[in-house]
C-alpha positions as CSV (number, residue, x, y, z in Angstrom):
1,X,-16.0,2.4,-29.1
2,X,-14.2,5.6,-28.9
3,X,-16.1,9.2,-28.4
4,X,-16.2,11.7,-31.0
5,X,-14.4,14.6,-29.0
6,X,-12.7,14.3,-24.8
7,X,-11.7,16.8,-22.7
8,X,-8.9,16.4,-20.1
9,X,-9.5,18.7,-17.3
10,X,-6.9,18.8,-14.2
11,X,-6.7,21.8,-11.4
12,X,-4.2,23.8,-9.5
13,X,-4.2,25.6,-6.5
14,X,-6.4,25.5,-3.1
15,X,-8.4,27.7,-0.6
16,X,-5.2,28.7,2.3
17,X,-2.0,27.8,0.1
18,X,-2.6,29.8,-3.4
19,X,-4.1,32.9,-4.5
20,X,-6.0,31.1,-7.4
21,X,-8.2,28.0,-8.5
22,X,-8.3,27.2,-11.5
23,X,-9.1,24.3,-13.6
24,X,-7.8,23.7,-16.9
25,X,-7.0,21.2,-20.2
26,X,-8.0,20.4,-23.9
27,X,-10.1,18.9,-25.8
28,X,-9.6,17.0,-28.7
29,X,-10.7,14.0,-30.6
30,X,-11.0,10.6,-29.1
31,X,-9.1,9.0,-32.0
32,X,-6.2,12.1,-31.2
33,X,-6.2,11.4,-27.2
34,X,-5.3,7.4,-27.9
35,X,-2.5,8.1,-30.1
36,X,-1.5,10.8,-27.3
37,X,-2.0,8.1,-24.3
38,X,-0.1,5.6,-25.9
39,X,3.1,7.7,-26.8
40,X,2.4,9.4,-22.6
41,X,2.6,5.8,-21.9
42,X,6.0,4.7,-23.4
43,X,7.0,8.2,-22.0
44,X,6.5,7.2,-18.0
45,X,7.7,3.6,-18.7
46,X,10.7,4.7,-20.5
47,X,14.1,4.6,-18.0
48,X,14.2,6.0,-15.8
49,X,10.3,5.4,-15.3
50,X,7.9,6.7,-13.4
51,X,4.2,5.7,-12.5
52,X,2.3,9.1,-13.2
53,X,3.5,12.7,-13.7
54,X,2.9,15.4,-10.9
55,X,4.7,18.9,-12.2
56,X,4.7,19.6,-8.3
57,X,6.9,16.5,-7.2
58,X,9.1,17.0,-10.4
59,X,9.9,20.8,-9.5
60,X,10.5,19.9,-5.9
61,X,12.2,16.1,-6.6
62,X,9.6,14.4,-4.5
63,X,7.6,11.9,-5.3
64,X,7.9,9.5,-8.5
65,X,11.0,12.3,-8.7
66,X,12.5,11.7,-5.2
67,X,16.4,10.7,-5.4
68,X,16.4,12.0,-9.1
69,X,19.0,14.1,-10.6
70,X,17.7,17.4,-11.6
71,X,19.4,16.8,-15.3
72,X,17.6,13.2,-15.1
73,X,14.2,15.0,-14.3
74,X,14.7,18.1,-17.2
75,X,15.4,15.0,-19.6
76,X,12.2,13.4,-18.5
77,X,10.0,16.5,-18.6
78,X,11.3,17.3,-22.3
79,X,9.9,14.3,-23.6
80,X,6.5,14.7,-22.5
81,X,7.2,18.6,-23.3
82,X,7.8,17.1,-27.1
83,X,4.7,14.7,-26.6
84,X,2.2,17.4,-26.0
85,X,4.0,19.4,-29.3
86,X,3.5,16.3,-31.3
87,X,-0.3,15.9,-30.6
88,X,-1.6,19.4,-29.9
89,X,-5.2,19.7,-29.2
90,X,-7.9,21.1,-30.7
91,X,-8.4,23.4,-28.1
92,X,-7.4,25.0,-24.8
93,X,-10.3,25.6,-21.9
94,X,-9.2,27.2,-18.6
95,X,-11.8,28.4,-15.9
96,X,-9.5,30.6,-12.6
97,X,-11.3,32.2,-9.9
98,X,-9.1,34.4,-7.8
99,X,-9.8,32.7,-4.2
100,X,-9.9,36.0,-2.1
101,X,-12.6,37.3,-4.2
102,X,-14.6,34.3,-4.5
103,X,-14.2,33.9,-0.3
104,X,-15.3,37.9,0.2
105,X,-18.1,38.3,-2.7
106,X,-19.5,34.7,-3.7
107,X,-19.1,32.1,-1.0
108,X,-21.4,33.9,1.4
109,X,-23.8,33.7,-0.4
110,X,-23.5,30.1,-1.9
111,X,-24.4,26.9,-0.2
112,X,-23.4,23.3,-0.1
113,X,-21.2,21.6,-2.6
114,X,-21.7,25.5,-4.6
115,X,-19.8,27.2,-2.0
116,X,-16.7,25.6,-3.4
117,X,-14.7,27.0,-5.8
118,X,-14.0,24.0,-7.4
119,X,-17.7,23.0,-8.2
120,X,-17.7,26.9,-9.8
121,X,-14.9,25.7,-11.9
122,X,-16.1,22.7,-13.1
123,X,-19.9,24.1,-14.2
124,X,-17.8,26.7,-16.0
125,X,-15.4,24.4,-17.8
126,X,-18.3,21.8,-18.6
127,X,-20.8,24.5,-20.1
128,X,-17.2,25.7,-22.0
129,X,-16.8,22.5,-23.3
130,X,-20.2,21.8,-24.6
131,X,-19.9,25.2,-26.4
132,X,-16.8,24.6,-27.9
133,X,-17.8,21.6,-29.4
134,X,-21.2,22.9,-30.4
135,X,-19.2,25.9,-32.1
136,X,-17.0,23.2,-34.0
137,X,-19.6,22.0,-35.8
138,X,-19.0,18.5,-34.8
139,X,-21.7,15.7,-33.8
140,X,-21.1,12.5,-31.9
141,X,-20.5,12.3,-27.8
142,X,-18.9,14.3,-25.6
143,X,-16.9,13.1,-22.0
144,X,-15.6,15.4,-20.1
145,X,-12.8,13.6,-17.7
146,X,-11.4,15.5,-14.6
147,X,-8.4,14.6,-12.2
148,X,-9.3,12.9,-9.2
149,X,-10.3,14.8,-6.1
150,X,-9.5,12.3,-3.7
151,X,-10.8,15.0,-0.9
152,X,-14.5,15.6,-2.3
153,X,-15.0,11.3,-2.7
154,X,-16.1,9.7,-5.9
């Protein structure tokens, strides 16, 4: 059974290497995403194919992109460029905290799993989400789904 409306949420940057966090993706309907996922799909299986997307290992030809040409990987990226065009979202949600602030004015006085920008983020981008879809006027389920932080554990 497929939800009424997802949200895809993935972040960028972190505490040492970049002076922003932020978290960041749309929401849409369920029935919207599948269509999406399945054209994403025949994207990265398409030749020359690739597992997963990471922009980072595309812009540096590492990864899934290591030995690629960098017209091979422009050809690539257009596609799933013209993939996101084809099935725009219903909406945008970002949530960016600038690092230095957060480490001067917030983290001191935070504890635990709070202290973290990246718990921040995602209470703002949840309670975003739930308003967005409370403002659309829609009924039905909600899930929220978030990239994999392989650093914080399940």
């Amino acid at each position: 059974m497929l939800l009424t409306i997802q949200a895809y949420i993935d972040d960028s940057g972190t505490k040492g290497t970049h002076p922003i966090f932020s978290l960041a993706g749309f929401i849409g309907r369920a029935e919207q995403w599948a269509e999406f996922s399945n054209a994403w799909q025949t994207q990265l299986t398409g030749s020359p194919s690739i597992r997963y997307l990471k922009m980072a290992d595309a812009a540096k030809l590492n990864g899934q992109f290591r030995f690629w040409k960098p017209g091979e990987r422009d050809d690539k990226l257009k596609g799933f460029s013209e993939i996101i065009k084809r099935y725009t979202p219903q909406k945008a949600i970002h949530a960016t905290i600038d690092l230095g602030a957060f480490e001067k004015h917030m983290a001191p006085h935070l504890h635990g799993p709070m202290s973290d920008p990246y718990f921040i983020g995602c209470h703002a981008i949840l309670a975003g989400v739930g308003h967005e879809v409370l403002d659309s006027g829609l009924s039905g389920e909600l899930e929220v789904i978030f990239d994999e932080q392989l650093i914080f554990g399940p």
